[in-house]
BASEVO-381780 format. One record per atom (N, C-alpha, C): residue in one letter; x, y, z. Coordinates in steps of 0.001 Angstrom, whole numbers, plus 500000, padded with zeros to 6 digits. Last residue first. Layout:
N
AXYZ/...
This chain:
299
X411201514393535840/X410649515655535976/X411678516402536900/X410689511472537342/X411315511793536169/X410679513547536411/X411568509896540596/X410378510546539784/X411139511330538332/X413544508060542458/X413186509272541700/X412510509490540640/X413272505907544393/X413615505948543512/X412580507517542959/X414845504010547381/X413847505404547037/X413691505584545473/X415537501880549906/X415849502793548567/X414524503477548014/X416954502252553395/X415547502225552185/X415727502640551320/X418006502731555522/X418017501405555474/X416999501257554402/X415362505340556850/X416800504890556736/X416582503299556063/X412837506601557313/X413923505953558090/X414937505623558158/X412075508233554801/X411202507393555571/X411594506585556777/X414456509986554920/X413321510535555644/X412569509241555844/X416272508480553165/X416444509189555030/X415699509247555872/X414622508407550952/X414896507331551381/X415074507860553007/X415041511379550106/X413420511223550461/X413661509422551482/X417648511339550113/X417204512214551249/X415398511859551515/X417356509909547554/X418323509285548628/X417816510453549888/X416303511702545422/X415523510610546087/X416396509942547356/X418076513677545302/X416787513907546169/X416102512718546918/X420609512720544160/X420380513103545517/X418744513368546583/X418891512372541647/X419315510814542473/X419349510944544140/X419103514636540929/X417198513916541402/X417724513021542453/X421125515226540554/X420677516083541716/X419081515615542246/X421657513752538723/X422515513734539940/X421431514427541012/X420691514978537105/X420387513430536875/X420553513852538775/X421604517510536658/X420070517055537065/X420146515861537164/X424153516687535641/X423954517390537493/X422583517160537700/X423803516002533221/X424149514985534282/X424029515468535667/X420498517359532129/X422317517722532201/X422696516474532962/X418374515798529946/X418768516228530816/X420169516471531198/X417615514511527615/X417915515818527520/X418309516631528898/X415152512057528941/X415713512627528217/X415855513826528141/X416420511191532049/X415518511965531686/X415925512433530120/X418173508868533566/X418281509563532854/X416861509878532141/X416363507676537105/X417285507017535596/X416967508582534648/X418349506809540558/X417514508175539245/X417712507575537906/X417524506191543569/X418297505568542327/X416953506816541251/X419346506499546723/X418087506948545823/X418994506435544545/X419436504533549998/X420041504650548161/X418516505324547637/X421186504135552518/X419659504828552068/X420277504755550884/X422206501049554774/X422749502286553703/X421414502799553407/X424036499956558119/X422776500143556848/X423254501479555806/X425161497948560383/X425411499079559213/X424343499152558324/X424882496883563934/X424648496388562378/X424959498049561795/X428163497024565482/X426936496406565172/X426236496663564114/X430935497651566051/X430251499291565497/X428894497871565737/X432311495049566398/X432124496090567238/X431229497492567134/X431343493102564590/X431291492768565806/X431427494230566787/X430224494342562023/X431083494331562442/X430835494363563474/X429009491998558611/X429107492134560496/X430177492795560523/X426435492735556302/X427880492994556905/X428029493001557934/X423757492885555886/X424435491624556029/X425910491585556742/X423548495702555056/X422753495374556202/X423294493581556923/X424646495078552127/X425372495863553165/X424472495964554754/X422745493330550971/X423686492913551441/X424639493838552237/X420532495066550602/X420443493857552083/X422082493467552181/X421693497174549186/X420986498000550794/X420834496123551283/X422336495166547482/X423210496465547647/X422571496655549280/X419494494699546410/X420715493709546544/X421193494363547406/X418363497528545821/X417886496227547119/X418655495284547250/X420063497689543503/X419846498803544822/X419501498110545942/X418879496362541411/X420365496116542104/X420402497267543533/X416010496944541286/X416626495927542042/X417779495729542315/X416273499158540524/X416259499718541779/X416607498395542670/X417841499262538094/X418788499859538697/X417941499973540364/X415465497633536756/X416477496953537018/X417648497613537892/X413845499984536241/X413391498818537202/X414460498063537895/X415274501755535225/X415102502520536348/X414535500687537282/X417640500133532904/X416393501098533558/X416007500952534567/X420476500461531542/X419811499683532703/X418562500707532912/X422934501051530396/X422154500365529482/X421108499705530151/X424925501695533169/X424970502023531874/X423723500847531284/X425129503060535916/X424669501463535279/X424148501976533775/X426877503826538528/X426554504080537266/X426321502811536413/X427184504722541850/X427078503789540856/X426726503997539556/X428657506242544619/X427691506402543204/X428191505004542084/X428860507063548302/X428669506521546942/X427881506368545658/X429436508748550852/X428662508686550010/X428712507832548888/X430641509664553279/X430174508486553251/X429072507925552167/X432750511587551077/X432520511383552409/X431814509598552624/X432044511258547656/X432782511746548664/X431866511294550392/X431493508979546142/X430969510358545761/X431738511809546716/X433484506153544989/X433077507034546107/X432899508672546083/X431590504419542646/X433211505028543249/X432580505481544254/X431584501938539481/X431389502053541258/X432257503523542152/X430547501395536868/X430943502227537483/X431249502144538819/X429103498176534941/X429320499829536021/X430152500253536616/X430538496189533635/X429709497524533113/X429476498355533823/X430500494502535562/X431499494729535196/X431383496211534486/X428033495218538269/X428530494360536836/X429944494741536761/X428418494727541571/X427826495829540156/X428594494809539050/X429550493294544228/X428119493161543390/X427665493861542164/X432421494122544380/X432067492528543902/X430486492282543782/X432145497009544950/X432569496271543880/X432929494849543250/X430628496595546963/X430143497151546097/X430656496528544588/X432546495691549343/X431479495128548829/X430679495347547220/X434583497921548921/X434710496511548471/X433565495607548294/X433057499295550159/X433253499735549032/X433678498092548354/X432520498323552883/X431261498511552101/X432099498768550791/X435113498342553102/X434561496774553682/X433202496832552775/X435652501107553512/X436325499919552596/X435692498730552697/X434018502009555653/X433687502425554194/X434824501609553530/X434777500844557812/X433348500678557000/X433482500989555967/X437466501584558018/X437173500098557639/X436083500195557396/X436680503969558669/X437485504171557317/X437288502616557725/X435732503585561316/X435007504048560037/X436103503922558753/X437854502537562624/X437197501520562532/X435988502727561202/X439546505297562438/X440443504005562360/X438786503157561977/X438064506912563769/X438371507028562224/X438545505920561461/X435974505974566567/X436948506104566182/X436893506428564643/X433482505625567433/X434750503787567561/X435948504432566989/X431630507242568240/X431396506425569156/X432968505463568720/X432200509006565613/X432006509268567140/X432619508567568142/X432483507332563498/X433314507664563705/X433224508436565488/X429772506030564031/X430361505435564162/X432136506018564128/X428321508577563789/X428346507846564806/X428612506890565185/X428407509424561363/X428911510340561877/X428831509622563077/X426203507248559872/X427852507244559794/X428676507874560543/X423629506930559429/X424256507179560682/X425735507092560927/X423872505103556386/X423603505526557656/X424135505932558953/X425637505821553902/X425739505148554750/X425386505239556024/X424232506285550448/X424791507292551893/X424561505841552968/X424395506462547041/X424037505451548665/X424841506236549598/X422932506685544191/X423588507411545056/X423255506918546408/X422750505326540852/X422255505132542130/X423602506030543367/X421338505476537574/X422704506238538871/X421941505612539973/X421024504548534540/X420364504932535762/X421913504883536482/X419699504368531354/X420807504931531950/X420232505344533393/X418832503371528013/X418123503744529301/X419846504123530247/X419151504879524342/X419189504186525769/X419507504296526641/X419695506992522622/X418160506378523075/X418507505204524201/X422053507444521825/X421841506349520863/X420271505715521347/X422729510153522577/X422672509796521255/X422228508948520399/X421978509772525561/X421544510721524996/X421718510256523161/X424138507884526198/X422206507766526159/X421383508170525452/X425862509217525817/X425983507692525046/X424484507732524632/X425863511537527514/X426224511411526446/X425907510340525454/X425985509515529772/X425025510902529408/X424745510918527574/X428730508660529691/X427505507724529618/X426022508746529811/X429948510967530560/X430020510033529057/X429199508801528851/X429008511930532536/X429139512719531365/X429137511838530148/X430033509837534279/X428786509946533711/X427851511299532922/X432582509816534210/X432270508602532971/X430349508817532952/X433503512142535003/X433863512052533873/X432974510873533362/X432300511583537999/X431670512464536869/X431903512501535281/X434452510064538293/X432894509087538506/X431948510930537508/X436680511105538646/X436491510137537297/X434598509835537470/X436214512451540450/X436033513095539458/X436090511997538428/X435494510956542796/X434942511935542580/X434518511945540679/X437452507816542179/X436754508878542723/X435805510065542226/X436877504042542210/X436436505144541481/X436583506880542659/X438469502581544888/X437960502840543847/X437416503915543047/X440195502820546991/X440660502332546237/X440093501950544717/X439771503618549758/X438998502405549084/X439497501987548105/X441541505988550198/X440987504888551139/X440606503808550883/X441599507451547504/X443151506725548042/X442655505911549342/X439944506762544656/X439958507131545878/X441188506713546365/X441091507239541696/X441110506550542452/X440702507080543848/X442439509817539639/X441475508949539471/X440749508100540236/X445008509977540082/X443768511159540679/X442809510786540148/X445995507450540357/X445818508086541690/X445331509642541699/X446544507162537819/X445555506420538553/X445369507276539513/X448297509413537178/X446975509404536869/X446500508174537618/X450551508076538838/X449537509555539053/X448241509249538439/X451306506131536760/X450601505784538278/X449815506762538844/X451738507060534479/X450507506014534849/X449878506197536024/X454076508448535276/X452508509297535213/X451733508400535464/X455336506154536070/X455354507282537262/X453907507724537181/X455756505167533943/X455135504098534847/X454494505082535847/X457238507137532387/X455855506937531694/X455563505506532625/X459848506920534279/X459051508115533839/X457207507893533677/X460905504675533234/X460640504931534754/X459243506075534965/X460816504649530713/X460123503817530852/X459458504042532199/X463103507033530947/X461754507094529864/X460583506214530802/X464924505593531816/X464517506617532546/X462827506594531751/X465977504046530108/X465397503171531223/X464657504562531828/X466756505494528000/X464945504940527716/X464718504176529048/X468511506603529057/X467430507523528626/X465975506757528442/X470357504260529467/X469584505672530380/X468541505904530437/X470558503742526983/X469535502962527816/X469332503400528666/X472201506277525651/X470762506038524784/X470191505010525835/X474189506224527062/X473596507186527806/X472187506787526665/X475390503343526458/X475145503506527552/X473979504936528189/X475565504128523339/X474698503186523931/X474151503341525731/X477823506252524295/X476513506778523798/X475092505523523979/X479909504360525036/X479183505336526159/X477821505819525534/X480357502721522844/X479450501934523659/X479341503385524966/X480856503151520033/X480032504086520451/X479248503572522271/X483835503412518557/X483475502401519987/X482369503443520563/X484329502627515191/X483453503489516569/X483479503236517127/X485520501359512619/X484827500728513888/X485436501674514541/X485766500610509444/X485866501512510395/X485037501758511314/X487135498834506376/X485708499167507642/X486621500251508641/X486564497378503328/X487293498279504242/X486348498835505306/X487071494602501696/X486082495316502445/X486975496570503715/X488400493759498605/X487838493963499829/X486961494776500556/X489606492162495773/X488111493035495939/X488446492762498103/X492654493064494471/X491990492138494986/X490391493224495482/X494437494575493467/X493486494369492474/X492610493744493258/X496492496123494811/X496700494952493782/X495370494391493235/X494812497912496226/X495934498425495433/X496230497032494345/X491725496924496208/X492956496787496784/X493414497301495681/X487971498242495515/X489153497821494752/X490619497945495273/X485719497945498339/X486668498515497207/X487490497401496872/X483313498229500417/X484137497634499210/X484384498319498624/X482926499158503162/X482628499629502195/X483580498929501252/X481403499906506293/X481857499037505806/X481667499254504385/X481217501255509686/X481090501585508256/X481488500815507598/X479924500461512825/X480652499892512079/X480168500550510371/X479851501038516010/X479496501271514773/X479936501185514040/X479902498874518990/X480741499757517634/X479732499968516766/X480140498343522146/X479413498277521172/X480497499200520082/X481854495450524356/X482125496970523694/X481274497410522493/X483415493609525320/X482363493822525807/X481887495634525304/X485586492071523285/X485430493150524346/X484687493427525081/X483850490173521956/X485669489815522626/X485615490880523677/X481476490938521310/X481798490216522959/X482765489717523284/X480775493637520532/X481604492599520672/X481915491860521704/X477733494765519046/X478326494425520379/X479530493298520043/X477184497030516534/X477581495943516588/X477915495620518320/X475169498939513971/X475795498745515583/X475996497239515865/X475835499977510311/X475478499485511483/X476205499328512807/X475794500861507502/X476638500979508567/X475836500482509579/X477816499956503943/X476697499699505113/X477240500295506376/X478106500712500168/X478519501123501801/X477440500653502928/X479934500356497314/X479206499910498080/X479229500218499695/X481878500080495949/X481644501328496522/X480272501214497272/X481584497594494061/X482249498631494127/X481749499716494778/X479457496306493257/X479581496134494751/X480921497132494853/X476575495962491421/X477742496888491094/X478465497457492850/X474176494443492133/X475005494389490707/X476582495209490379/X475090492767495432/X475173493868494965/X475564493694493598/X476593490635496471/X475385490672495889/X474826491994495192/X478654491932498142/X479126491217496916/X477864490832495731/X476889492714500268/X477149493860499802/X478169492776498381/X476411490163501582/X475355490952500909/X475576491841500181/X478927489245502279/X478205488834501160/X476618489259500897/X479697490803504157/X480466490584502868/X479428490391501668/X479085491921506639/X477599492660505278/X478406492021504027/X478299489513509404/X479392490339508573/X478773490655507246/X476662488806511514/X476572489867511379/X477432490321509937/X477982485890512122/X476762486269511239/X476417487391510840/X481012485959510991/X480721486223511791/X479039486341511267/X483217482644510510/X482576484285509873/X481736484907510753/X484287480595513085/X483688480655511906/X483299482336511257/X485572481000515560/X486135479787514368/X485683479715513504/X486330484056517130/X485108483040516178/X486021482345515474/X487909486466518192/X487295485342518902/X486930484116517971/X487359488861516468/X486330488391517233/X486317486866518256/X489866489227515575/X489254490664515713/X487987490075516923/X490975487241514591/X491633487683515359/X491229489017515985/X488305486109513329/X489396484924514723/X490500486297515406/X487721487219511618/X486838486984512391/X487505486182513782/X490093487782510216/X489115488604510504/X488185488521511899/X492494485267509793/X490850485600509260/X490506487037510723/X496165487047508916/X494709486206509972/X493200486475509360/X496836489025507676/X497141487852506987/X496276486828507901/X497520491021510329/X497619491425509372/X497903489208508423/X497731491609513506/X497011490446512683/X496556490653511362/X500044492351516018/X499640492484514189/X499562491072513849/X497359494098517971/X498285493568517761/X498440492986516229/X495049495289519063/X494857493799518578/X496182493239518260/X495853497606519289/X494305496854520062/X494341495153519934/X497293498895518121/X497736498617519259/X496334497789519850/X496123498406515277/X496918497373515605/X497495497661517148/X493949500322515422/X494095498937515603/X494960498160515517/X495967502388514981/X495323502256516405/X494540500778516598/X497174501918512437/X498136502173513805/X497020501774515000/X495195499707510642/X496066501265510874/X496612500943512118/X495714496992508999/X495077497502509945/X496202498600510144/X495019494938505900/X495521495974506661/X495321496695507634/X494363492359505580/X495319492923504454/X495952493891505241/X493282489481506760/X492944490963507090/X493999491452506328/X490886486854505157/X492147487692505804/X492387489056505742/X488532486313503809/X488265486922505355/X489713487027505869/X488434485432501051/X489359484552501588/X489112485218503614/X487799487586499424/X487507486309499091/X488293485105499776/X488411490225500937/X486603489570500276/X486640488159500648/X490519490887502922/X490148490337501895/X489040489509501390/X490129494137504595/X489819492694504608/X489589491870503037/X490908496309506995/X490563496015505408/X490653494188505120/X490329498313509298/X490818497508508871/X490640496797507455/X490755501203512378/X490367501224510531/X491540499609510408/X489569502537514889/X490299501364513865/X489662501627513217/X490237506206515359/X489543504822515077/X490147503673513866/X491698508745514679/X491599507785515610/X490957506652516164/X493626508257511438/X492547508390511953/X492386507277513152/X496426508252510867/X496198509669511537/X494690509210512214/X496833505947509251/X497289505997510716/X497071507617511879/X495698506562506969/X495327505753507801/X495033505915509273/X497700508251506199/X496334508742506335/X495713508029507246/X499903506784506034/X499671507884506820/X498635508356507111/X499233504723504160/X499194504299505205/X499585505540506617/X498726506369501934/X497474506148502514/X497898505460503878/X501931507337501440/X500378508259501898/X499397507540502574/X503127504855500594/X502750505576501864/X501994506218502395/X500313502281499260/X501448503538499122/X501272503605500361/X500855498814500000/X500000500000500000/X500889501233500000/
């Protein structure tokens, strides 16, 4: 090889090696690969650069020889070596040897810090987009019970408003207040009320379909949303609901009861009117005693 090019060579600070096409011996390596590897100039390629008793699967020879016109031909890709433990980028480009022979001339990057700060970034990424997930659950979620709160429970009956409203079908709410509640935090404490209202919420959500809604309206309140259900069928799940929470033992507070008003969608109505019948009928339930569902009048 003239001098020049083996100056040129040797100026650039990445290996640079050249390889004979038709046989995987190495013709020429610059200065900085040969302090890496030492001189393996006339060795296969793949044995003294990689370790391997055989070609390497990764190697572009014979795709880029497939090529109608493989002269000048160029690939680049990322490579891990596992002689080193070291990623590279690898340029690879046939040419015509000073003596005529067809090789492959390459030039290997050791891009393995940039790998290192590119899995950073996506381990961070991944850390990141688990984080929001999780937020958003959690302004979504009651944080005592663990189900539906406030505002998602308005968001989905805006959108089941909505549904009703467009496609003509039925749509009922049920709103349950937990009797005499202020007297069990009185009389046993926070500690044993915040177990009522999980013990009842949990209840809840192993009796509503899968199709409803369940959350907590706030305080000792709850709302259900029963999508594609009329007012008959939303009062019998209501009487489920009010016996089986009357079923619940707690040996120390004694028996628990709930009042449920249940409202079904009025056509053209806002969701706060829905809401605000549902509330009525649950205060008309109070009034006859307690422990009673009620169901709201359309209008």
């Amino acid at each position: 090889m003239p001098e020049y090019w083996t100056s040129v060579f040797d100026v650039v600070p990445f290996p640079i090696y050249v390889v004979d096409v038709a046989t995987h011996e190495l013709i020429n390596v610059n200065r900085t690969m040969l302090k890496r590897t030492g001189d393996t100039v006339g060795k296969k390629c793949y044995q003294a650069i990689y370790g391997r008793d055989t070609p390497c699967s990764f190697c572009a020879i014979n795709s880029m020889r497939a090529q109608p016109e493989p002269i000048g031909k160029t690939v680049i890709f990322e490579h891990f070596n596992e002689s080193d433990d070291r990623w590279y980028q690898l340029q690879e480009t046939l040419i015509a040897w000073f003596d005529g022979r067809l090789a492959k001339y390459s030039i290997a990057v050791d891009v393995s810090k940039l790998k290192e700060a590119q899995n950073a970034l996506a381990e961070a990424h991944a850390d990141l987009s688990l984080k929001n997930r999780e937020l958003e659950r959690l302004t979504v979620t009651d944080s005592l019970t663990g189900i539906s709160n406030r505002r998602l429970l308005t968001e989905q009956l805006d959108q089941e408003v909505a549904r009703a409203r467009r496609y003509g079908e039925p749509l009922s709410a049920l709103l349950i207040d937990v009797d005499r509640f202020k007297l069990v935090n009185d009389s046993h404490g926070h500690q044993m009320g915040d177990l009522v209202l999980t013990r009842i919420a949990d209840l809840f959500r192993r009796r509503v379909r899968k199709t409803d809604c369940v959350g907590r309206w706030g305080g000792e309140e709850f709302m259900v949303i029963c999508p594609n259900t009329p007012s008959a069928e939303a009062v019998v799940l209501a009487e489920e609901i009010r016996q089986a929470v009357a079923a619940l033992e707690f040996p120390l507070v004694g028996r628990i009861t709930c009042s449920i008003g249940v409202a079904e969608y009025c056509a053209g109505e806002a969701p706060e009117k829905m809401v605000a019948r549902a509330d009525q009928a649950l205060y008309g339930a109070k009034t006859l005693g307690r422990d009673y569902v009620q169901f709201a009048e359309f209008g």
